[in-house]
PyMOL commands that place a pseudoatom at each C-alpha (Angstrom):
pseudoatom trace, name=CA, resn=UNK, resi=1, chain=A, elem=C, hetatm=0, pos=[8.794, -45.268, -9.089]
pseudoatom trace, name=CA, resn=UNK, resi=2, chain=A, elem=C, hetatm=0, pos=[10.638, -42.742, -7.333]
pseudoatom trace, name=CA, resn=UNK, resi=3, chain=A, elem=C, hetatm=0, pos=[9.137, -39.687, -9.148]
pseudoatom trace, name=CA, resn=UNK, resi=4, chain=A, elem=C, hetatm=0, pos=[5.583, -40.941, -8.248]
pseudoatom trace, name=CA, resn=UNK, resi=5, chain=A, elem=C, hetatm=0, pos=[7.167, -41.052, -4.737]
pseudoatom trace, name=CA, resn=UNK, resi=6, chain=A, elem=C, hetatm=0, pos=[8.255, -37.612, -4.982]
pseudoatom trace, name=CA, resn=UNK, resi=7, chain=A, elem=C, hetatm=0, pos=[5.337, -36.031, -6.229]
pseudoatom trace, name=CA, resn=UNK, resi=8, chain=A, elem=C, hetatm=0, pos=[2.890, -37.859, -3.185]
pseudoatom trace, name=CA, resn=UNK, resi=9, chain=A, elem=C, hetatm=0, pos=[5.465, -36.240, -1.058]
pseudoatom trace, name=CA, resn=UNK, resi=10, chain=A, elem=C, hetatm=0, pos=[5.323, -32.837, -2.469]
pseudoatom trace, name=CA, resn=UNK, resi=11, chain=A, elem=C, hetatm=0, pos=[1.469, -33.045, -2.716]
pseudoatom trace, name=CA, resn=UNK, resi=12, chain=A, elem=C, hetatm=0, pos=[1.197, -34.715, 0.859]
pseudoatom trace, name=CA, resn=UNK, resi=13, chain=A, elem=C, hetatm=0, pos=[3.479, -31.819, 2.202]
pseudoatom trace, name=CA, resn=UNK, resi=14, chain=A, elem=C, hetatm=0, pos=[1.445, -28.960, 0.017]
pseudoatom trace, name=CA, resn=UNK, resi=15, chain=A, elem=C, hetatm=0, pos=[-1.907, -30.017, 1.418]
pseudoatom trace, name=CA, resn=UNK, resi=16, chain=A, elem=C, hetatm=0, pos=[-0.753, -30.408, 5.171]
pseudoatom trace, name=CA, resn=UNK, resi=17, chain=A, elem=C, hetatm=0, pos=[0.333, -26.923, 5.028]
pseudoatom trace, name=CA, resn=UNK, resi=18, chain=A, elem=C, hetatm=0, pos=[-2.548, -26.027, 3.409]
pseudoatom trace, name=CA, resn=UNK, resi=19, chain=A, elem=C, hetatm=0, pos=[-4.974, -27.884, 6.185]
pseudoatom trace, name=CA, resn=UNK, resi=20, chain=A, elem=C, hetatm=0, pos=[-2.416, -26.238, 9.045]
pseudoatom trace, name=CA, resn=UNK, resi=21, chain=A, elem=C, hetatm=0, pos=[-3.167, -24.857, 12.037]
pseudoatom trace, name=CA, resn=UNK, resi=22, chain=A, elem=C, hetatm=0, pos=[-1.122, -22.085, 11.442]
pseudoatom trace, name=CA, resn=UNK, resi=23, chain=A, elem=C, hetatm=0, pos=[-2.155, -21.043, 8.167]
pseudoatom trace, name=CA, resn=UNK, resi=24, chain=A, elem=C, hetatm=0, pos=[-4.996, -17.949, 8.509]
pseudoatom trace, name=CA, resn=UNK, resi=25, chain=A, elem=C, hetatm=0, pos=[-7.523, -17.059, 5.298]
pseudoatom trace, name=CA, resn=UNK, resi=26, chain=A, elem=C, hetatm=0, pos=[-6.692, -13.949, 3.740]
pseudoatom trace, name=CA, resn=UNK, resi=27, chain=A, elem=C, hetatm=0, pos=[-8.009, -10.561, 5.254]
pseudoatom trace, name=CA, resn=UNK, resi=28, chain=A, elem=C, hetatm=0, pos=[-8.615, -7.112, 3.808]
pseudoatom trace, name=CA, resn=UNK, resi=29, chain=A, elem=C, hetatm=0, pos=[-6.654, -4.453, 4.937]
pseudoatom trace, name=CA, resn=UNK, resi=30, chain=A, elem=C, hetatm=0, pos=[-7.612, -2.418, 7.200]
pseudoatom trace, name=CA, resn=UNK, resi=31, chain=A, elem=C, hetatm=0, pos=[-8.667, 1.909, 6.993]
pseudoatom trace, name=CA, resn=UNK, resi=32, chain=A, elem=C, hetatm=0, pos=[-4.976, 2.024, 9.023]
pseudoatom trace, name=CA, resn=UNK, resi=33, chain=A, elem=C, hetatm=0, pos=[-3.089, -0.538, 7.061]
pseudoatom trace, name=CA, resn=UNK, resi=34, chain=A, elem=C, hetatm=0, pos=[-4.135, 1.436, 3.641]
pseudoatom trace, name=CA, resn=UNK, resi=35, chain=A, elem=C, hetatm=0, pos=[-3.519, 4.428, 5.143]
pseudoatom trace, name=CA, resn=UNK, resi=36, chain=A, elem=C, hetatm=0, pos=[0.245, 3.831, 6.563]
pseudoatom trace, name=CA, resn=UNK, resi=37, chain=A, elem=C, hetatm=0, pos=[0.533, 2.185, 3.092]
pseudoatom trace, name=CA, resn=UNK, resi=38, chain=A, elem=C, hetatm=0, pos=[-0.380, 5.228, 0.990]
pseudoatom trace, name=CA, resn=UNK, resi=39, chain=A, elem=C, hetatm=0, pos=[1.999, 7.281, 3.637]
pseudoatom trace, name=CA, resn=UNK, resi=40, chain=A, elem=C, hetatm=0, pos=[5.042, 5.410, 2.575]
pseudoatom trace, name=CA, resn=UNK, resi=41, chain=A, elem=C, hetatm=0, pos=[4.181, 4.864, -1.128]
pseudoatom trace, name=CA, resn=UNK, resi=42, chain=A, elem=C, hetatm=0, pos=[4.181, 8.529, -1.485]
pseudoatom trace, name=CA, resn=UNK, resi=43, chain=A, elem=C, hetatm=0, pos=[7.209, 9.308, 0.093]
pseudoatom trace, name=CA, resn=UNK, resi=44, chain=A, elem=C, hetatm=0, pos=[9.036, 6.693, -2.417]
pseudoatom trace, name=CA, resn=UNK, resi=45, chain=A, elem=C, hetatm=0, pos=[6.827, 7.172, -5.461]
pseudoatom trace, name=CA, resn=UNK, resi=46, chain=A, elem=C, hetatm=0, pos=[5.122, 10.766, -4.956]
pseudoatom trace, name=CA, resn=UNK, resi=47, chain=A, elem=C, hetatm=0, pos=[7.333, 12.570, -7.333]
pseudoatom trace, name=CA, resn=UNK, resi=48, chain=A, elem=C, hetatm=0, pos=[7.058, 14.594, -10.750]
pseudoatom trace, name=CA, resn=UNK, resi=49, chain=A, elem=C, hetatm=0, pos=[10.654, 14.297, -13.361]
pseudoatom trace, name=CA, resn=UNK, resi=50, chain=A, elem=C, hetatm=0, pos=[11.173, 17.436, -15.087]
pseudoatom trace, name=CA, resn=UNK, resi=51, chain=A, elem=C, hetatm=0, pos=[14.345, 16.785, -17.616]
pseudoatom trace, name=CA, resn=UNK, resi=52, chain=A, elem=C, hetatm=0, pos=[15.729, 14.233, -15.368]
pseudoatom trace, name=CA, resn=UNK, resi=53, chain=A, elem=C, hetatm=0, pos=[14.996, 16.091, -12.108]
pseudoatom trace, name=CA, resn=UNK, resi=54, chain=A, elem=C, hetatm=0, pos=[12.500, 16.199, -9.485]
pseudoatom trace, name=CA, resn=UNK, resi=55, chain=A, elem=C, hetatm=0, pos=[10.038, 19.381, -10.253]
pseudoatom trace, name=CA, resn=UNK, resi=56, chain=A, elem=C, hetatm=0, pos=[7.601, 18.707, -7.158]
pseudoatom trace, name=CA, resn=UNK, resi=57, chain=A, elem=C, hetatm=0, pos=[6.695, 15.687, -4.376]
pseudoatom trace, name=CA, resn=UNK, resi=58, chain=A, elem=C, hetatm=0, pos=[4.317, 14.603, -2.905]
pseudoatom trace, name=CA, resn=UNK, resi=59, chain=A, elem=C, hetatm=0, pos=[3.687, 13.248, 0.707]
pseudoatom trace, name=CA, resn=UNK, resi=60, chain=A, elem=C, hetatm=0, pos=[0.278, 12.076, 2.522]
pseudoatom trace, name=CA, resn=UNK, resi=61, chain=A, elem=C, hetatm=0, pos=[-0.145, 11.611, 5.780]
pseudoatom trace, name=CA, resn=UNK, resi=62, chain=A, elem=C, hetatm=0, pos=[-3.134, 11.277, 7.992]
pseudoatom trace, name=CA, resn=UNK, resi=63, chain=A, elem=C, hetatm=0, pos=[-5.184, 11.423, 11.284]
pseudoatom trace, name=CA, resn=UNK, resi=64, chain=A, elem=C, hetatm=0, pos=[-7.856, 8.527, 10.717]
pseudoatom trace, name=CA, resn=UNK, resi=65, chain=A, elem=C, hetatm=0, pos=[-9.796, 10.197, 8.239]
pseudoatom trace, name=CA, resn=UNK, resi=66, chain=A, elem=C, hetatm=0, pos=[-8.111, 13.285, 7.863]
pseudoatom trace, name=CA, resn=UNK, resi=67, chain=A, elem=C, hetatm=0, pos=[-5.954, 13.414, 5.274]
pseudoatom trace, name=CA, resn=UNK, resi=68, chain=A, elem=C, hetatm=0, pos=[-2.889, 15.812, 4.602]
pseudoatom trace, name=CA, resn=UNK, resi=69, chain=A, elem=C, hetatm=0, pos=[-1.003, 16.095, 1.171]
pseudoatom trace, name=CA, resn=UNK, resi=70, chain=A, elem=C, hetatm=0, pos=[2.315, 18.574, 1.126]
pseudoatom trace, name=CA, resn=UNK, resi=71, chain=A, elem=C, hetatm=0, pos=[3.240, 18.837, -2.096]
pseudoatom trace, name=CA, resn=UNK, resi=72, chain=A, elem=C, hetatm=0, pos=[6.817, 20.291, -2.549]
pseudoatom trace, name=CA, resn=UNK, resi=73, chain=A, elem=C, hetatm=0, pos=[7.983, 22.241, -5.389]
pseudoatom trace, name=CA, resn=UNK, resi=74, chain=A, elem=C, hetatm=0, pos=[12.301, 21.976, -5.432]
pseudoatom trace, name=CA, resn=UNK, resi=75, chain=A, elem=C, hetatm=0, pos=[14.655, 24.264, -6.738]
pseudoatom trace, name=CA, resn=UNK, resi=76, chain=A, elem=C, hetatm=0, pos=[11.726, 27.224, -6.106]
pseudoatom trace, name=CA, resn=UNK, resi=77, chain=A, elem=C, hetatm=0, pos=[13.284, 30.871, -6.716]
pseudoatom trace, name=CA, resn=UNK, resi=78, chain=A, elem=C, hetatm=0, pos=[12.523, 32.975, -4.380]
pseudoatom trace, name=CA, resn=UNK, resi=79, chain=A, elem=C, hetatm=0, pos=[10.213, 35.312, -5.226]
pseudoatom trace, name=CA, resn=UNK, resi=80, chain=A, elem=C, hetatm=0, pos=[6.087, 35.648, -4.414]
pseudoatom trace, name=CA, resn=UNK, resi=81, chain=A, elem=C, hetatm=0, pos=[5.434, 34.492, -7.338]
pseudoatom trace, name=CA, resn=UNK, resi=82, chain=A, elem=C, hetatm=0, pos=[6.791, 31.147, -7.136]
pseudoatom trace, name=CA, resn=UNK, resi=83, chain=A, elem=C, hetatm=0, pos=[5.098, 28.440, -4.542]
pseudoatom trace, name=CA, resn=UNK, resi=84, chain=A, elem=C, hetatm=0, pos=[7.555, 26.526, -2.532]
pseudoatom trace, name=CA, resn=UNK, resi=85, chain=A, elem=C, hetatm=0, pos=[4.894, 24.028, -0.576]
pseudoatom trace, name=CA, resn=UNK, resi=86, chain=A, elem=C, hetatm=0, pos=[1.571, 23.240, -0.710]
pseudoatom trace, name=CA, resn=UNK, resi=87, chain=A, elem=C, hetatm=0, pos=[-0.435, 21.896, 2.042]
pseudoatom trace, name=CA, resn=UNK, resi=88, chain=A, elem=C, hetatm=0, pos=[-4.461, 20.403, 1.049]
pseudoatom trace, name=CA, resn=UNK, resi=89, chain=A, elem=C, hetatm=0, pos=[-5.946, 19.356, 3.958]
pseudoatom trace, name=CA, resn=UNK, resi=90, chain=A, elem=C, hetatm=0, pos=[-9.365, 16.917, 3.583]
pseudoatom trace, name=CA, resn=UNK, resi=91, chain=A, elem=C, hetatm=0, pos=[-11.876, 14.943, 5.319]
pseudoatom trace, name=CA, resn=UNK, resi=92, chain=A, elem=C, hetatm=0, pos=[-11.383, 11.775, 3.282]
pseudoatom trace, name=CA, resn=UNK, resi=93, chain=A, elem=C, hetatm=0, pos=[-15.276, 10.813, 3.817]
pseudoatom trace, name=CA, resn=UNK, resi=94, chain=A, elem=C, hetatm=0, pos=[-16.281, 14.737, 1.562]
pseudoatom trace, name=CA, resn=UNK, resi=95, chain=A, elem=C, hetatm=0, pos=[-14.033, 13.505, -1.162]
pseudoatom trace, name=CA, resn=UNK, resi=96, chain=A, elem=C, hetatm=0, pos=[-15.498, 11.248, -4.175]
pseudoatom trace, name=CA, resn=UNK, resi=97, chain=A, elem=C, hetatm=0, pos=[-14.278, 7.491, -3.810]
pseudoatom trace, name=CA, resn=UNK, resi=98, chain=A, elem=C, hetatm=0, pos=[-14.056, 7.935, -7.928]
pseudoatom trace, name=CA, resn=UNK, resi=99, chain=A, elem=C, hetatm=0, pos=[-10.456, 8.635, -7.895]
pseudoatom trace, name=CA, resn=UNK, resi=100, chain=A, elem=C, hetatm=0, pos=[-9.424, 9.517, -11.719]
pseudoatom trace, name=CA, resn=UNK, resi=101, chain=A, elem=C, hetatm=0, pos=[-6.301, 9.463, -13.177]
pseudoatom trace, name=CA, resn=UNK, resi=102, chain=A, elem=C, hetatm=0, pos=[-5.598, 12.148, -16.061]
pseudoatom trace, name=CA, resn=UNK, resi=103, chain=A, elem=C, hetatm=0, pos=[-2.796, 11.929, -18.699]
pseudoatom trace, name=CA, resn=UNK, resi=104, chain=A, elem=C, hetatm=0, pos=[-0.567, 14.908, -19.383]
pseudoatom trace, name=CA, resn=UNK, resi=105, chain=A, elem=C, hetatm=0, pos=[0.934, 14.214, -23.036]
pseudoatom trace, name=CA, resn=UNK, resi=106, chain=A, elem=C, hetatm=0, pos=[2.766, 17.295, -23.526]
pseudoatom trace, name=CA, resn=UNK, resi=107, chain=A, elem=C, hetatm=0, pos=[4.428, 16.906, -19.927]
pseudoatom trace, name=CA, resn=UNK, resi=108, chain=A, elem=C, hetatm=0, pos=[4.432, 13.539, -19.976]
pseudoatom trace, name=CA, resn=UNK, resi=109, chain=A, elem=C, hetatm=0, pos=[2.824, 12.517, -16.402]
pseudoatom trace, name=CA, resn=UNK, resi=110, chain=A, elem=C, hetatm=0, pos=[-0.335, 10.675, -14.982]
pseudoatom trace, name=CA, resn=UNK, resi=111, chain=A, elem=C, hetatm=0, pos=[-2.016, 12.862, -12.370]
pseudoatom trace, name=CA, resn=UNK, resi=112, chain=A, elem=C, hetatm=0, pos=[-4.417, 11.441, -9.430]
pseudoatom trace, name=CA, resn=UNK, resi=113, chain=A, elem=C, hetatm=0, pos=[-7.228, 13.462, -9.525]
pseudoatom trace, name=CA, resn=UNK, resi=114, chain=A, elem=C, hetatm=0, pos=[-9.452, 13.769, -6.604]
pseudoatom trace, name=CA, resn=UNK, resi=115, chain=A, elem=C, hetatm=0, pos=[-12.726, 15.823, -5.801]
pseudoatom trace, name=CA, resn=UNK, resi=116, chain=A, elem=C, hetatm=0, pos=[-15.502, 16.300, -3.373]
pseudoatom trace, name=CA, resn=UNK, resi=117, chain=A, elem=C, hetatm=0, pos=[-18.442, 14.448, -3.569]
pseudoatom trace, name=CA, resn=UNK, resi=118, chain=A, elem=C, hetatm=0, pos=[-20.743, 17.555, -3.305]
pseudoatom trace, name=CA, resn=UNK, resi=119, chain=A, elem=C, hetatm=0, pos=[-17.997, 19.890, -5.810]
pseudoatom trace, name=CA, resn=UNK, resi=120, chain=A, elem=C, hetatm=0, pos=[-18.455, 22.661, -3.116]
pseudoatom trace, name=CA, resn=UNK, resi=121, chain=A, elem=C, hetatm=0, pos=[-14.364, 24.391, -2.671]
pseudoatom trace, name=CA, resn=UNK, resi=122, chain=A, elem=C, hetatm=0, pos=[-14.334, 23.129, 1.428]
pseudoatom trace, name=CA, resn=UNK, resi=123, chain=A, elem=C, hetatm=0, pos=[-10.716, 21.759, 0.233]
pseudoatom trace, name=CA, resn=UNK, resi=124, chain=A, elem=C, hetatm=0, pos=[-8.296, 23.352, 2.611]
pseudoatom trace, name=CA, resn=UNK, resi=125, chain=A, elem=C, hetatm=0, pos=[-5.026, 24.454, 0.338]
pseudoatom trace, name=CA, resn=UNK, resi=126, chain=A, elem=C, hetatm=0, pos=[-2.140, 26.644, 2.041]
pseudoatom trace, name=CA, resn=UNK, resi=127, chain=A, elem=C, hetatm=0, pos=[0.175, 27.560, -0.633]
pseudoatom trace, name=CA, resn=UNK, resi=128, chain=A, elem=C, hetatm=0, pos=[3.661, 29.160, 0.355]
pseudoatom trace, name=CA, resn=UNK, resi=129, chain=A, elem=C, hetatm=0, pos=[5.820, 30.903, -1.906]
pseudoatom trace, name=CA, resn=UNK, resi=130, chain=A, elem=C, hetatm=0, pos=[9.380, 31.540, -2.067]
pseudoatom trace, name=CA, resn=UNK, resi=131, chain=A, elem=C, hetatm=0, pos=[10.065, 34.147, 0.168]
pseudoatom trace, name=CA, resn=UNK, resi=132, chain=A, elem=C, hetatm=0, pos=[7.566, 32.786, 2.696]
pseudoatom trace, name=CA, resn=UNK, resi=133, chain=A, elem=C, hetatm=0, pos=[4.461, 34.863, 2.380]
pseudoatom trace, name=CA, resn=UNK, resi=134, chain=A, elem=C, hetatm=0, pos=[1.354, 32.269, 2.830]
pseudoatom trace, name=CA, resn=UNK, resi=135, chain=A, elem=C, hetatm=0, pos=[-2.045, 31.784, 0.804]
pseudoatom trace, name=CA, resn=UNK, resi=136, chain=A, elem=C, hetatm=0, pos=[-4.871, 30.269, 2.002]
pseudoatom trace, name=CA, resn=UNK, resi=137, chain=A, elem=C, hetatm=0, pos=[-7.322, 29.179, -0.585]
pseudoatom trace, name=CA, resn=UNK, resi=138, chain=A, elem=C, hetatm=0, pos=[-10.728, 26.667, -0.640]
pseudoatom trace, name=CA, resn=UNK, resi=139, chain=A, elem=C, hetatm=0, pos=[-10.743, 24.519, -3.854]
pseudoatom trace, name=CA, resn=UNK, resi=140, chain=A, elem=C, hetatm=0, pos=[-12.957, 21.351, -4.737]
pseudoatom trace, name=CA, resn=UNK, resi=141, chain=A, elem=C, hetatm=0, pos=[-10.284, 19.238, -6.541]
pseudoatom trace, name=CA, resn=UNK, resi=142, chain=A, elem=C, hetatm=0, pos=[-6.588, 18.574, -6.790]
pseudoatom trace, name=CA, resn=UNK, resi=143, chain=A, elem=C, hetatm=0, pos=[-4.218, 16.380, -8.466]
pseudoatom trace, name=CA, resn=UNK, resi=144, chain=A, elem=C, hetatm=0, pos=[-0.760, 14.521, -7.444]
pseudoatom trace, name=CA, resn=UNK, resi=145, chain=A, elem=C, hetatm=0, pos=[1.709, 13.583, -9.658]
pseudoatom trace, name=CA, resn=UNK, resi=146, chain=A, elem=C, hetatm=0, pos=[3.885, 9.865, -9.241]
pseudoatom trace, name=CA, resn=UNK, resi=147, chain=A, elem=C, hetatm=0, pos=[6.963, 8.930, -10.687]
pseudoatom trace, name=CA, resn=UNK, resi=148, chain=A, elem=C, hetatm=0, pos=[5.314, 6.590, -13.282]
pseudoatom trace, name=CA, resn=UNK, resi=149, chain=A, elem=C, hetatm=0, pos=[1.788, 5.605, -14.596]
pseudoatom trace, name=CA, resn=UNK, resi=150, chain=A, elem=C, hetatm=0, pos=[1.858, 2.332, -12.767]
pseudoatom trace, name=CA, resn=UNK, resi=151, chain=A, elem=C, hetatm=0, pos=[2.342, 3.986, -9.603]
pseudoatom trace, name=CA, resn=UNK, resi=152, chain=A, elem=C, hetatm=0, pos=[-0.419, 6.503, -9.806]
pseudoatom trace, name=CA, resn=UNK, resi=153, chain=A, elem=C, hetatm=0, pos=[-2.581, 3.418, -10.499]
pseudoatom trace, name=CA, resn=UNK, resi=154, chain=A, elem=C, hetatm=0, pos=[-2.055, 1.833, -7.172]
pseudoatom trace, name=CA, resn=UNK, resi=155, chain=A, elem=C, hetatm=0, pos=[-1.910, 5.346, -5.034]
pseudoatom trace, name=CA, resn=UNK, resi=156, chain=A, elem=C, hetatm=0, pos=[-5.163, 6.268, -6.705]
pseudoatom trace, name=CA, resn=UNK, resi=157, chain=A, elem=C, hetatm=0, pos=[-7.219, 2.489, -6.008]
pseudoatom trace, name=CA, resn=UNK, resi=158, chain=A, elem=C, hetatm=0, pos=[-5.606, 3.011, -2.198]
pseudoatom trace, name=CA, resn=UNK, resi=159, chain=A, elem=C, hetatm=0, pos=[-7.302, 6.754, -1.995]
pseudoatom trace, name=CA, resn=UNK, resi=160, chain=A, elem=C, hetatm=0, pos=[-10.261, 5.378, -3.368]
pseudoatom trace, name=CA, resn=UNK, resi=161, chain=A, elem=C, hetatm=0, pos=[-10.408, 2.487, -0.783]
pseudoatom trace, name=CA, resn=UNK, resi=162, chain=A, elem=C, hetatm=0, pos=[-9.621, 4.795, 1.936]
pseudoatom trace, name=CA, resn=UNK, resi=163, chain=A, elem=C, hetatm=0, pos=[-11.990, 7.087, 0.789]
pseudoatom trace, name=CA, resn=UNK, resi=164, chain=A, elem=C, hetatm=0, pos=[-14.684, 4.494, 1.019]
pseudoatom trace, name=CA, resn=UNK, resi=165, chain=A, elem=C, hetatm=0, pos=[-13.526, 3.052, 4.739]
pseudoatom trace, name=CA, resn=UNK, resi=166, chain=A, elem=C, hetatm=0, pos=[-14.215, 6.733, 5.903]
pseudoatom trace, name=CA, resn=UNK, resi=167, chain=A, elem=C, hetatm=0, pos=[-17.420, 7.272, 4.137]
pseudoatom trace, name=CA, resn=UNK, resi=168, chain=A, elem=C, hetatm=0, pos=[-18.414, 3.960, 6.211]
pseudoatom trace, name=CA, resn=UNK, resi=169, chain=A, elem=C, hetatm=0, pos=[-17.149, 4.591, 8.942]
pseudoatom trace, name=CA, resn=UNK, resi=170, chain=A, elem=C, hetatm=0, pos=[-19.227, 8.052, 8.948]
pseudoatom trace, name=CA, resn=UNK, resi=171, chain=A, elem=C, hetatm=0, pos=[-22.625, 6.265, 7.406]
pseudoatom trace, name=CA, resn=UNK, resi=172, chain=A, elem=C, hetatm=0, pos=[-21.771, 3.416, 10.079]
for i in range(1, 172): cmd.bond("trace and resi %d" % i, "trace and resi %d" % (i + 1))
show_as sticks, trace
zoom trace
């Protein structure tokens, strides 16, 4: 008798909270939700292990729907030949919401791949080398590298999400 009493309890107690005032259905989140998301995922996931050290980073940031990704390279020589930072700068609504992810056996990583829609090089890239000399290039595509597969999954669906807010906010 007393588990039967129990379990009415626990059920009675379940469904009141369930029937709540305070309880609110589920929402989506939003284009600045993802976006502050994929900024902080980046900076704790964005990196690329090289022999048990970290061979480049990766950060994102953004402005609404334009999107910023420095990619660091540590332990750089200095020298023109070697690139300290790069900066690709995007207008998340150009690039193709069909984020890919592409397996590097022989290094062992998972890139994010990302392109524009139209495959045109309007992909602002700013490469700086070593001893500080600049390069400013246009490119179509690029790729970031995360610390494991699993984590290049979710940065890849939240680029592809944000990707799609800004192509409807732009349609819209």
């Amino acid at each position: 008798m007393t588990r039967a009493f129990a379990a009415i309890l626990l059920l009675s107690a379940a469904l009141s909270g369930l029937a709540s005032p305070q309880s609110t259905p589920a929402t989506s989140p939003t284009l600045e939700d993802t976006l502050l998301w994929m900024n902080k995922f980046s900076r704790d996931h964005g990196f690329r292990y090289d022999g048990g050290r970290v061979r480049q980073s990766n950060f994102f940031s953004s402005k609404g729907c334009w999107a910023s990704f420095e990619v660091l390279f540590p332990g750089t020589k200095i020298s023109k030949t070697s690139i300290w930072k790069k900066t690709v700068d995007a207008k998340l609504e150009d690039l193709n919401p069909r984020v890919t992810l592409q397996t590097n056996e022989k290094e062992n990583t998972v890139e994010v791949y990302f392109e524009r829609l139209d495959a045109q090089m309007k992909i602002h890239e700013t490469m700086q080398y070593g001893d500080g000399s600049k390069l400013d290039a246009w490119v179509a595509s690029d790729t970031l590298y995360f610390d494991a597969r699993g984590s290049a999954i979710r940065f890849a669906r939240a680029l592809s999400r944000a990707i799609t807010f800004c192509t409807e906010v732009k349609m819209g």
